[in-house]
N, C-alpha and C positions, 0 to 999 in steps of 0.2 A: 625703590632703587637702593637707599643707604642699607636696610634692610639683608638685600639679597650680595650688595657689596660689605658690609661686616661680615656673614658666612664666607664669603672666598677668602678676604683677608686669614681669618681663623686656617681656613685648609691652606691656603700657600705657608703659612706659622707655623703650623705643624708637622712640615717638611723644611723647615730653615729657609724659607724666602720672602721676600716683601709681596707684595699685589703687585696683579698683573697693573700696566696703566691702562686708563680707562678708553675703553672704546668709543667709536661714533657715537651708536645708539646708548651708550649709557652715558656718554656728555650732553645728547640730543635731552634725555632723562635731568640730568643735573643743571639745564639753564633753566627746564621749564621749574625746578624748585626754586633757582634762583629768583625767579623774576614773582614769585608766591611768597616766599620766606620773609618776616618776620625779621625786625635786626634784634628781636628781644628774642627767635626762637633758642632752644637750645642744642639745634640743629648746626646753627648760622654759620658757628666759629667752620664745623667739620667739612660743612659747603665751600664755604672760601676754601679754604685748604685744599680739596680735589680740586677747586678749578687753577689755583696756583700752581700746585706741585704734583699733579698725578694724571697729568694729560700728555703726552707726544709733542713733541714741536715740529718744524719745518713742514711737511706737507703730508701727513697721515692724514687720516679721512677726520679722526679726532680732533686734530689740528686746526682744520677747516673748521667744525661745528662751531669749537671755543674762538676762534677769530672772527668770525660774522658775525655771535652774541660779542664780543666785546665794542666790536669796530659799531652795533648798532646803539648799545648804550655808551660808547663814545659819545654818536651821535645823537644822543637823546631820543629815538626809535624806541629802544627798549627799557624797560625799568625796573631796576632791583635795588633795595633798599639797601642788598649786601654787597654792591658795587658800582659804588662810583664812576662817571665817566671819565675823572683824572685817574682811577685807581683801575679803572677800564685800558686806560693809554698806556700806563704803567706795565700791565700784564702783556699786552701786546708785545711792547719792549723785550719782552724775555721769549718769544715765539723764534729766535734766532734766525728768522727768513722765512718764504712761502707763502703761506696764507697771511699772515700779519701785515705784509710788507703794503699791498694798494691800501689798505686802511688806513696806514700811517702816513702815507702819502699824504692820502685825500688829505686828513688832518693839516696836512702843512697851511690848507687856506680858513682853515675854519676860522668865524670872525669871534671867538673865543681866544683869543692871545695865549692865555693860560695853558688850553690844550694844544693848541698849535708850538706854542713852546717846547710843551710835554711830549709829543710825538718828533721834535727835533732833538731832541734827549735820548726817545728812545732808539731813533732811527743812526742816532751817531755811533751806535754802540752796534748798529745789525752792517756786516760788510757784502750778504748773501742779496745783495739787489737786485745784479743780474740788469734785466731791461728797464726795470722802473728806473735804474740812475739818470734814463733822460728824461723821465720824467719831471725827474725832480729839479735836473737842469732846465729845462723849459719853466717850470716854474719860475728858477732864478732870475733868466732873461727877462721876463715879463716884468719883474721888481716884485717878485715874495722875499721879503726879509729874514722869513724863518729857513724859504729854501735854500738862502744866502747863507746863514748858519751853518746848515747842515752839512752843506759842501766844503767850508769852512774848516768845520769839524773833520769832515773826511781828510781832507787835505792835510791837516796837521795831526794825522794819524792817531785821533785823541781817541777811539775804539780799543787801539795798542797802549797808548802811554799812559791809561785810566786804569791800567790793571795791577794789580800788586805787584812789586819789584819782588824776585827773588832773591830768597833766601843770602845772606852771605857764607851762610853754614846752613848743612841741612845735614842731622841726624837720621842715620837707619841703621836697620839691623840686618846683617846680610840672609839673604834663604838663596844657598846654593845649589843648583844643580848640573851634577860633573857633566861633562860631555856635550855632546849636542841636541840641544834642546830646537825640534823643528815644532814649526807650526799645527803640525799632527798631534804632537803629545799638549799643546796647551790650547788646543781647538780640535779634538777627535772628529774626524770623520763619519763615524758610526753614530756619533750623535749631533748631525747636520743639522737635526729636527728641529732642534732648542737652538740653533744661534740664534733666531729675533726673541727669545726670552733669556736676556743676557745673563743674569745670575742661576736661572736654571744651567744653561749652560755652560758656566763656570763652575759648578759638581764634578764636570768630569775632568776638567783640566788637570794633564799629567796623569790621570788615572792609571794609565797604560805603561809611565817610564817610570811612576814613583806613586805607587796605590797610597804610602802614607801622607803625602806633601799637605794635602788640609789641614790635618792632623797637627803637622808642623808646621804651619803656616799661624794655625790657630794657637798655637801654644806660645809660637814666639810672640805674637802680639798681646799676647797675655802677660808674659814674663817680663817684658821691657816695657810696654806701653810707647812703643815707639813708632813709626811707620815702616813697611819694608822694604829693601831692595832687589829685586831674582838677579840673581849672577849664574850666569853659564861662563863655560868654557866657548860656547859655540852658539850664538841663539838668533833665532828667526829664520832659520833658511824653511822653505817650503810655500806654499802659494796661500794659504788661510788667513792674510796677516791680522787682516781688520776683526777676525772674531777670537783671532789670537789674542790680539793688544785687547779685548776688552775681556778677555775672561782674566787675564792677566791684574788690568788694572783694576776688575769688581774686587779682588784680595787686597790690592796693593795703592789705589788710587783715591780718590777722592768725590762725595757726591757732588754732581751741578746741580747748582741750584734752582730750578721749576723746572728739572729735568728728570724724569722719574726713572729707577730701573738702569742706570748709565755713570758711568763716572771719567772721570780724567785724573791727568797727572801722575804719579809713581816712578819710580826710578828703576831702569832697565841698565844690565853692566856685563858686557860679554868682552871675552878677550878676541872675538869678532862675532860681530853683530852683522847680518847678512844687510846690504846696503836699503834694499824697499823694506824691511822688514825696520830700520831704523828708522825711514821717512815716515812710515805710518806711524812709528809711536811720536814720533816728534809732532805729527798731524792730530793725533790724537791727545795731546795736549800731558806723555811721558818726557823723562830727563833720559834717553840714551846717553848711556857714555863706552867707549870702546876702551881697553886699557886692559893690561895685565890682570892676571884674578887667581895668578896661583896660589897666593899669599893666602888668598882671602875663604874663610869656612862658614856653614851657617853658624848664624848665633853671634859672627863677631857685631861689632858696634863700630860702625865707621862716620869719621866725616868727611862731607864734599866741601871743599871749597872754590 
């Protein structure tokens, strides 16, 4: 498996991309080395690694495979020398919803304190419950202490107030482009093919209103070492939003962390910003801001306050 996944990595490299994330059948591949390996191999370190950060979260098939091997060496079911049942609970923690989520439940009753803990840690930080949240109320009622917690937890919105406070200043370097920038030119249509492969997809972004914008994109971030803002005169109108905002943010935003392939955050500044085209980036975890931009050219250096 590691094998035939070092050859892909090399061919996505040598077109400028990361690896694809790992599918079913090649997670299906990666537990069973899991549960064989060796904490002295010198395979180990590069195993943890694909199962942290190079797997799909929320409810891909992928998703599933790596949440049932965790949730079972949680539960002591399964056993890998290279992962822990609290370092099992922990990962889970970061599946942001879906498959993770009955696992971590269950966990609330395990007579293991430590993990039952650990899974109210994790689950304080997931908001994607959905139905299990009566779950985990029925718990409460019955007198689970830890489901006491978690609710707790929810309650006091410690998911939200746990995160980094923003910036009081936040430096960029503006990458302007005049006019109006619709969802077409930063998510083409012609190549529909590539939006579930987010940074391939992000190749052609603007291709069509601005062939050089990489180009330029790439050189500003070289020149300043700073992060960038896009500024339009006009930006988001057209219906593409969600693969807009991400080809956008794969230049301009930030990786999540045990999220492969995806990023968030980056600063969005039109002197109008089409109204769902703001809500996605906001949802997608950018700084929209609406405001004048005549003033403003690539290459200046601005701060938000």
């Amino acid at each position: 498996m590691l094998s035939t996944y070092h050859t892909h990595i090399a061919e996505r490299a040598a077109v400028g991309l990361p690896p694809l994330p790992l599918n079913a059948e090649q997670v299906a591949s990666l537990v069973e080395l899991l549960k064989v390996t060796p904490a002295s191999s010198s395979d180990a370190a590069e195993l943890v690694d694909l199962l942290e950060n190079r797997i799909p979260a929320g409810v891909d098939q992928a998703a599933y495979v790596k949440a049932a091997f965790l949730a079972d060496v949680a539960k002591g079911v399964a056993k890998s020398a290279l992962v822990s049942p609290h370092h099992a609970v922990k990962l889970l923690g970061t599946m942001l919803g879906g498959y993770n989520v009955q696992a971590l439940v269950a966990l609330l009753d395990s007579t293991d304190s430590a993990l039952a803990a650990a899974a109210v840690n994790a689950l304080s930080h997931t908001i994607l419950m959905f139905d299990a949240y009566h779950d985990v109320a029925s718990k409460m009622k019955a007198g689970n202490t830890h489901a006491k917690k978690l609710i707790e937890s929810w309650a006091a919105g410690e998911w939200f107030t746990s995160r980094p406070k923003l910036a009081d200043e936040i430096r960029v370097v503006v990458f302007k482009v005049a006019g109006e920038t619709n969802t077409d030119d930063l998510s083409p249509a012609q190549e529909a093919w590539s939006r579930p492969d987010i940074p391939q997809h992000a190749k052609a972004m603007l291709v069509n209103k601005m062939p050089e914008a990489l180009s330029v994109i790439e050189s500003l971030k070289a020149k300043h070492g700073l992060p960038l803002a896009y500024v339009g005169d006009v930006v988001g109108t057209g219906s593409s939003r969600k693969s807009a905002i991400n080809s956008l943010q794969w230049y301009m935003g930030d990786d999540i962390p045990n999220i492969p392939n995806k990023r968030t955050g980056g600063v969005v500044i039109g002197g109008k910003i089409a109204p769902i085209f703001f809500n996605t980036a906001e949802d997608s975890g950018a700084f929209p801001i609406q405001c004048d931009v005549s003033k403003l050219g690539t290459g200046d250096i601005i701060v938000i306050r």
